[in-house]
Residue frames as a rotation matrix with the C-alpha (Angstrom) as fourth column:
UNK 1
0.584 0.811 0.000 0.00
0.811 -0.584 0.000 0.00
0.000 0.000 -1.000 0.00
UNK 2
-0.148 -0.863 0.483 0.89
0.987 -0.163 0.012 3.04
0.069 0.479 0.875 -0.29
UNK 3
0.811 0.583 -0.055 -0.32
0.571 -0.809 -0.141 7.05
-0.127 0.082 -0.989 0.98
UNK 4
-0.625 -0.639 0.448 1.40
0.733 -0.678 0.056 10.48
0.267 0.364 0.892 -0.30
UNK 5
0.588 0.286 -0.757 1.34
0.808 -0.248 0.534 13.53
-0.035 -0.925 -0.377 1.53
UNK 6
0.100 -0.757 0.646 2.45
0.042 -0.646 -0.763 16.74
0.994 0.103 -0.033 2.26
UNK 7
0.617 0.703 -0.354 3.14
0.734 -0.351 0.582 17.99
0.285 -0.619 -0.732 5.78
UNK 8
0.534 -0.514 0.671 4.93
-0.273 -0.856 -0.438 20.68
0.800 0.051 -0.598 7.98
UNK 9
0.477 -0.336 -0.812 7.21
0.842 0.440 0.312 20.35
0.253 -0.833 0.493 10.20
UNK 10
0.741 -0.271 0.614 8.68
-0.459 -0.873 0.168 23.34
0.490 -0.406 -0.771 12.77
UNK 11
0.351 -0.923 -0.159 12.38
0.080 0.199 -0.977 22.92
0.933 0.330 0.144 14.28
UNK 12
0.804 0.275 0.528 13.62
-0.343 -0.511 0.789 23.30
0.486 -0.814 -0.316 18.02
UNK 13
0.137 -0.990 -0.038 17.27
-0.425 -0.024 -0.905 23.37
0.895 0.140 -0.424 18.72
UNK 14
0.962 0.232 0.146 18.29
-0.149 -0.002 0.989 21.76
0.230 -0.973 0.033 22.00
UNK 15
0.505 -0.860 0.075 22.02
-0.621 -0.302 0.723 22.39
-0.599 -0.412 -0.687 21.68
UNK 16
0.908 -0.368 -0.201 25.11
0.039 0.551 -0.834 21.52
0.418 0.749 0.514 20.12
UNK 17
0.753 -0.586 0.298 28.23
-0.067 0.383 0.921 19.92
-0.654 -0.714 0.249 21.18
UNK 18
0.549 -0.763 -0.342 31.62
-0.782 -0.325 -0.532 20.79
0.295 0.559 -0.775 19.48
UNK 19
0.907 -0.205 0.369 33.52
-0.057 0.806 0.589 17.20
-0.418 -0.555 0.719 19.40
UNK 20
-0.184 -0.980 -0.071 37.07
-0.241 -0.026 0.970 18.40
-0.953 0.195 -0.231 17.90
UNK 21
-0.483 -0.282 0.829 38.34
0.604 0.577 0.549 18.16
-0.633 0.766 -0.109 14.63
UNK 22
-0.985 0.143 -0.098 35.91
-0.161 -0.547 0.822 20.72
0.063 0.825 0.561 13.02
UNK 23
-0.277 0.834 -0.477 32.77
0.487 0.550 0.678 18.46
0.828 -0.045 -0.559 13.60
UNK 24
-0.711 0.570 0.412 29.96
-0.564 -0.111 -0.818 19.70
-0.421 -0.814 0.400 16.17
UNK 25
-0.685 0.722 -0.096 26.99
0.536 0.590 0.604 17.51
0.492 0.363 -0.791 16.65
UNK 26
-0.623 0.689 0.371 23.59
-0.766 -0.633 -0.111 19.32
0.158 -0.353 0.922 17.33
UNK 27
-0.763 0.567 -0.309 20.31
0.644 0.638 -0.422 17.55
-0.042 -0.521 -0.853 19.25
UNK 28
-0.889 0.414 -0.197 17.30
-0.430 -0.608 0.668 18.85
0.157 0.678 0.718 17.49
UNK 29
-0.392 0.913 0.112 13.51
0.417 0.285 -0.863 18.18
-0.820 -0.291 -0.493 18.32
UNK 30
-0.977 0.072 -0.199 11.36
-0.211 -0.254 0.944 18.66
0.017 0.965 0.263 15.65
UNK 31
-0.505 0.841 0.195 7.33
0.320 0.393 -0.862 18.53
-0.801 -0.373 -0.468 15.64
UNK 32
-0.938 -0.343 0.053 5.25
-0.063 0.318 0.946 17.46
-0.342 0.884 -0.320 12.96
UNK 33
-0.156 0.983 -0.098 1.85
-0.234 -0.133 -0.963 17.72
-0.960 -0.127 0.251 11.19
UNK 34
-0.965 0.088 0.248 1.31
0.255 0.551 0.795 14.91
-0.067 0.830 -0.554 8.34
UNK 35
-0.116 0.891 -0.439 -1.53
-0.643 -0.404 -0.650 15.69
-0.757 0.207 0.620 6.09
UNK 36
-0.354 -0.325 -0.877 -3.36
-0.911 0.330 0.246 13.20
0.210 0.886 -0.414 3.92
UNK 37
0.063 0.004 -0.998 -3.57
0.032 0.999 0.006 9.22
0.997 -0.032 0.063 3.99
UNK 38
-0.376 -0.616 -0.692 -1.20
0.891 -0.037 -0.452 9.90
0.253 -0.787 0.563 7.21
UNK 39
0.473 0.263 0.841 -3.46
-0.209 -0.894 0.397 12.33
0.856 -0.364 -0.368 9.13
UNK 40
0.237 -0.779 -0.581 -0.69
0.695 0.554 -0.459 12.71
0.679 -0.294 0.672 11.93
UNK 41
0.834 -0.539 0.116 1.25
-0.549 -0.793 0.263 14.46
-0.050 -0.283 -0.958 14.47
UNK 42
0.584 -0.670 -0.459 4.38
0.590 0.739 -0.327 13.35
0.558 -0.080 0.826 15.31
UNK 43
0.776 -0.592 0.219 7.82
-0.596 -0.574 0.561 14.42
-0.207 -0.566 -0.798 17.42
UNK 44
0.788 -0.529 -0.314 11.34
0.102 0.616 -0.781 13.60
0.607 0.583 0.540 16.20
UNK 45
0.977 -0.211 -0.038 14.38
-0.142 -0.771 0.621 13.46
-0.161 -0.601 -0.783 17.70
UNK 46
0.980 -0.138 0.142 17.24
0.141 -0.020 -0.990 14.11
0.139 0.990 0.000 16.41
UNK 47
0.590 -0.737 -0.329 20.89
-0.428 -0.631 0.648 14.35
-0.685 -0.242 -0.687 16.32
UNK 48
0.925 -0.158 0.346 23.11
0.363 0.095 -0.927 15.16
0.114 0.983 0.145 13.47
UNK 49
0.210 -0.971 -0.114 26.99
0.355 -0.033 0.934 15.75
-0.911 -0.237 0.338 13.07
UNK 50
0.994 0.094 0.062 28.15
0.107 -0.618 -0.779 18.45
-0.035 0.781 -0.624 10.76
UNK 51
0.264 -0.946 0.190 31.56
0.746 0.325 0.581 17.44
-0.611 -0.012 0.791 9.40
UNK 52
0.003 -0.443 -0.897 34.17
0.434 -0.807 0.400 20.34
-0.901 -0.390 0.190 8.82
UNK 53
-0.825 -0.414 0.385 34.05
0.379 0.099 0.920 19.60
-0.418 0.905 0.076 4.99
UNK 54
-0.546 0.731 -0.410 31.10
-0.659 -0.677 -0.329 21.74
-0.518 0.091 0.851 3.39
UNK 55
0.052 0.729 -0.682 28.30
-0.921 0.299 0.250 19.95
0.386 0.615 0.687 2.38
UNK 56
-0.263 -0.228 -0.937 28.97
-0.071 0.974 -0.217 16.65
0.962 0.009 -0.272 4.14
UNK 57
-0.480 0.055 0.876 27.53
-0.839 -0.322 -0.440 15.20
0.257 -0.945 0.200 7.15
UNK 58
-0.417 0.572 -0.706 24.45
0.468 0.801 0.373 12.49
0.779 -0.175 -0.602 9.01
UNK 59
-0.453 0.651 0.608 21.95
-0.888 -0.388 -0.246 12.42
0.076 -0.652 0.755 11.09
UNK 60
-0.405 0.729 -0.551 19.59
0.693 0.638 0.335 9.78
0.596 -0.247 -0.764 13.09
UNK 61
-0.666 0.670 0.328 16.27
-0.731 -0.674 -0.107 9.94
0.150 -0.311 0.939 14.44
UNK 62
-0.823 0.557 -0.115 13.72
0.557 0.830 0.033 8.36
0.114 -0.037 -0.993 15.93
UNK 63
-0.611 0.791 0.039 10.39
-0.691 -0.556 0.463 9.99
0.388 0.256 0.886 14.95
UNK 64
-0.725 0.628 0.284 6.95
0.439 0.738 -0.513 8.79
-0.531 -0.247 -0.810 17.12
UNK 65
-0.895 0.422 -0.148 3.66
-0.412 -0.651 0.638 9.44
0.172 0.632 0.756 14.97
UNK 66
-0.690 0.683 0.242 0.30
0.196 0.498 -0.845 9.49
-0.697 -0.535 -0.477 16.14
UNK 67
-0.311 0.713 -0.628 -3.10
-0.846 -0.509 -0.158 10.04
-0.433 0.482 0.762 14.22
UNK 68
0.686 0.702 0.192 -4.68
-0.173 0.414 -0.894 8.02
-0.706 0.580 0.406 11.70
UNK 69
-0.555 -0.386 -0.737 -3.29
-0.812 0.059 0.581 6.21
-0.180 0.921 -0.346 8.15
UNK 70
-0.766 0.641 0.050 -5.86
-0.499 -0.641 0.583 5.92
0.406 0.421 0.811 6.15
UNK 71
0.158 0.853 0.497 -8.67
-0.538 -0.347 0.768 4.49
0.828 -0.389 0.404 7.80
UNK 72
0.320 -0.200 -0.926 -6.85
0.580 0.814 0.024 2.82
0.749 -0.545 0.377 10.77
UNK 73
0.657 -0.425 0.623 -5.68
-0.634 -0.758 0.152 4.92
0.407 -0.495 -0.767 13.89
UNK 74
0.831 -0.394 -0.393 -2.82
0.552 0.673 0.492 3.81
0.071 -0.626 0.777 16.42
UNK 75
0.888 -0.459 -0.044 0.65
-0.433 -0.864 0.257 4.97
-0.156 -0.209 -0.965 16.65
UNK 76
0.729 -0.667 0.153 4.33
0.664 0.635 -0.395 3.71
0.166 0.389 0.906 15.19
UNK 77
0.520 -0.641 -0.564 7.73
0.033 -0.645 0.764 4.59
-0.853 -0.416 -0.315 15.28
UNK 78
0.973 -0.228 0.036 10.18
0.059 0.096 -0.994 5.74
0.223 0.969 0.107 12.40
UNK 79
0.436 -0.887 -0.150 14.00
0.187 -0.074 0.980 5.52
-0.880 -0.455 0.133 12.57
UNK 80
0.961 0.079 0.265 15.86
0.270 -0.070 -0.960 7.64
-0.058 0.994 -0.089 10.44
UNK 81
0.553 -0.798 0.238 19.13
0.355 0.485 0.799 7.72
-0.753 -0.358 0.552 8.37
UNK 82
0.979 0.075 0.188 21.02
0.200 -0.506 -0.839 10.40
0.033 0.859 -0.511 6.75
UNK 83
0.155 -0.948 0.277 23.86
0.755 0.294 0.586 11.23
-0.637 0.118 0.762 4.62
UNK 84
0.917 -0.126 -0.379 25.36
-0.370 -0.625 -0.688 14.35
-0.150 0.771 -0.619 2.76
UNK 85
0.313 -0.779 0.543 28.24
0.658 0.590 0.467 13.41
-0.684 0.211 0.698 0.87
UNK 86
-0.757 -0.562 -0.333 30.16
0.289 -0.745 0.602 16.59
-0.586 0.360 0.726 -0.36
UNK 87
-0.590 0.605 -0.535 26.08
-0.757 -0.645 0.105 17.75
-0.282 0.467 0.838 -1.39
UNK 88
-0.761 0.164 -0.627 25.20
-0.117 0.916 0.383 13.92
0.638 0.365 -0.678 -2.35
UNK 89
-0.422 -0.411 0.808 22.46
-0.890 0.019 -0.455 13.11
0.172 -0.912 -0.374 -0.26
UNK 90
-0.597 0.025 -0.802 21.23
-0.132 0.983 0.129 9.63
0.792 0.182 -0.583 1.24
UNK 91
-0.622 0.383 0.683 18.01
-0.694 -0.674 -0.253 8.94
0.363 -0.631 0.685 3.45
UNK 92
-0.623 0.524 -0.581 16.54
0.342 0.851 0.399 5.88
0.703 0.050 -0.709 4.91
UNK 93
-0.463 0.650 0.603 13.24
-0.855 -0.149 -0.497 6.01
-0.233 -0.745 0.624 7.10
UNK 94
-0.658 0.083 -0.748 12.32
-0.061 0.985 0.163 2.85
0.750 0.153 -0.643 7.99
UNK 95
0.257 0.965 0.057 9.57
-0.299 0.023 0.954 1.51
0.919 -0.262 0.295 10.29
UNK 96
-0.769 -0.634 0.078 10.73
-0.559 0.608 -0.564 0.16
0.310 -0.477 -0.822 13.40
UNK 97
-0.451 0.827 -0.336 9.70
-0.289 0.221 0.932 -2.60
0.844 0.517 0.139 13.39
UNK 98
-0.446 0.430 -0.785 7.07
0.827 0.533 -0.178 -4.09
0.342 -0.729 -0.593 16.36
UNK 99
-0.773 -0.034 -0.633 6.24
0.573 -0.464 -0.675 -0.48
-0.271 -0.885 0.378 17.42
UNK 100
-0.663 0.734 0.149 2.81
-0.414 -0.525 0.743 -0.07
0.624 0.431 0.652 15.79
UNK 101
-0.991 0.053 0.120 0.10
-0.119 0.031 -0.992 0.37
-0.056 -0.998 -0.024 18.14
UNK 102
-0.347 0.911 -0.222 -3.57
-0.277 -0.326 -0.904 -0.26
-0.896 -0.252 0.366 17.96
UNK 103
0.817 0.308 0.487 -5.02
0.055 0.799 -0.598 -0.53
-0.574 0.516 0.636 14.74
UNK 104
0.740 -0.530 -0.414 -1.69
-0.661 -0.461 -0.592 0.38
0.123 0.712 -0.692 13.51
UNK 105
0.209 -0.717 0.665 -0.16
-0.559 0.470 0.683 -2.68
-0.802 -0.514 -0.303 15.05
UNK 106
0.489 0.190 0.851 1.73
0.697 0.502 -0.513 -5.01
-0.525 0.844 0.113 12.23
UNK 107
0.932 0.063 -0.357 2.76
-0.194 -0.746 -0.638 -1.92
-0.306 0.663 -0.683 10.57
UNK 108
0.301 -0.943 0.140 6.00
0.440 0.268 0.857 -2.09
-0.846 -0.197 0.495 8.33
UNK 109
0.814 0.458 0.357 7.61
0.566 -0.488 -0.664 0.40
-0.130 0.743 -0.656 5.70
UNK 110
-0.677 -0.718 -0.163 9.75
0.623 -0.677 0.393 2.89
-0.392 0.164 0.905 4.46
UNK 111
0.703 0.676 0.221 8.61
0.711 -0.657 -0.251 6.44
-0.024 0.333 -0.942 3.76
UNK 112
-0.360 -0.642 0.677 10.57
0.908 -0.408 0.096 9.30
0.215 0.650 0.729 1.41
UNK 113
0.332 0.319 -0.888 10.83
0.587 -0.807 -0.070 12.65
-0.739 -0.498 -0.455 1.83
UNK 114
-0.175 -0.134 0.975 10.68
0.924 -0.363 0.116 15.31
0.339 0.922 0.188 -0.74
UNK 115
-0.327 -0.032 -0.944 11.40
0.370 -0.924 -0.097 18.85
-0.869 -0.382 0.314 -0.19
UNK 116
-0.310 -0.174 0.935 10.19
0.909 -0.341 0.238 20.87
0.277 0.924 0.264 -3.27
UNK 117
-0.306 -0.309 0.901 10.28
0.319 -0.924 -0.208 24.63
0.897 0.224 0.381 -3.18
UNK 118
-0.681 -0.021 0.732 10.01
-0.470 -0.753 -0.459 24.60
0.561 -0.657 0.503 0.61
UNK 119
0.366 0.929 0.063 7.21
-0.921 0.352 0.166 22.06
0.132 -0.119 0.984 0.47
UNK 120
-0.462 -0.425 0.778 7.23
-0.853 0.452 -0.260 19.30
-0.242 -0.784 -0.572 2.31
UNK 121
0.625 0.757 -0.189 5.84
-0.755 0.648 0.100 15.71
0.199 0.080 0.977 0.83
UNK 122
-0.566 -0.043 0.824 5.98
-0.434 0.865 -0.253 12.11
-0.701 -0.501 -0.508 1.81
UNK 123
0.051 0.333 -0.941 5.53
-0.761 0.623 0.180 8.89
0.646 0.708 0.285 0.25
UNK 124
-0.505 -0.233 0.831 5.00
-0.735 0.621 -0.273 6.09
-0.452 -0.749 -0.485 2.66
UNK 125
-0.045 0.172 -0.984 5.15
-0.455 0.873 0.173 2.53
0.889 0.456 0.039 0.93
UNK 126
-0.676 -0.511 0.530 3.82
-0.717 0.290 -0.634 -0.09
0.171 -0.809 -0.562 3.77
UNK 127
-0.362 0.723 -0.588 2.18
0.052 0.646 0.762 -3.35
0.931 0.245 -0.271 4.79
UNK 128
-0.324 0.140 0.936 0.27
-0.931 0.126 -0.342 -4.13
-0.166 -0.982 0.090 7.72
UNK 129
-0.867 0.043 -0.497 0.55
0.123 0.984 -0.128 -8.14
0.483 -0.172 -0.858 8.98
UNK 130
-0.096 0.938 -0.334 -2.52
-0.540 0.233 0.809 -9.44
0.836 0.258 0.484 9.46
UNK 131
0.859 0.226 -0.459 -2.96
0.133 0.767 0.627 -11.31
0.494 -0.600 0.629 13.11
């Protein structure tokens, strides 16, 4: 299955931590509002390491999301994985898996992010196990 989306999402710094070499890593919260299939909130958290070389870096996250997708309600987690490579970048979000809740229990997936002129969308490819 499959739902696409747009949503918004608002930023909240909670410090960064200079670890030598050029590199500081920063610890970011982040709160979400998924619109669509995935009628949602969510909260992420985050922490990402900005390496001295421009354009190059990562980040994980674990992201919880409540609300509804599409006609099921419950709540799941997402665990995410990023790469810039000198501008290159690379992005898994993956379901973790066991941590759907209600009718959302079963849940398993991967869901893309697309920035386009500022705009936020989402593609979330996933099954849900029966029993």
């Amino acid at each position: 299955m499959q739902a696409k989306g747009t949503f918004e999402v608002k930023r909240i710094p909670q410090g960064e931590l200079d670890v030598g070499g050029g590199a500081s890593i920063g610890h970011s919260r982040f709160e979400k509002r998924f619109h669509g299939p995935l009628d949602a909130d969510s909260v992420v958290q985050m922490l990402a390491l900005m390496s001295p070389v421009p354009g190059s870096g990562a980040y994980v996250a674990i992201e919880r999301i409540e609300g509804r997708l599409d006609d099921r309600s419950g709540s799941f987690h997402l665990q995410h994985n990023g790469t810039m490579d000198r501008g290159q970048p690379s992005l898994t979000v993956s379901v973790v898996p066991d941590s759907g809740t209600g009718e959302l229990t079963g849940l398993r997936g991967q869901l893309a992010i697309d920035i386009i002129d500022g705009k936020h969308f989402y593609t979330f490819d996933y099954t849900l196990d029966e029993g």
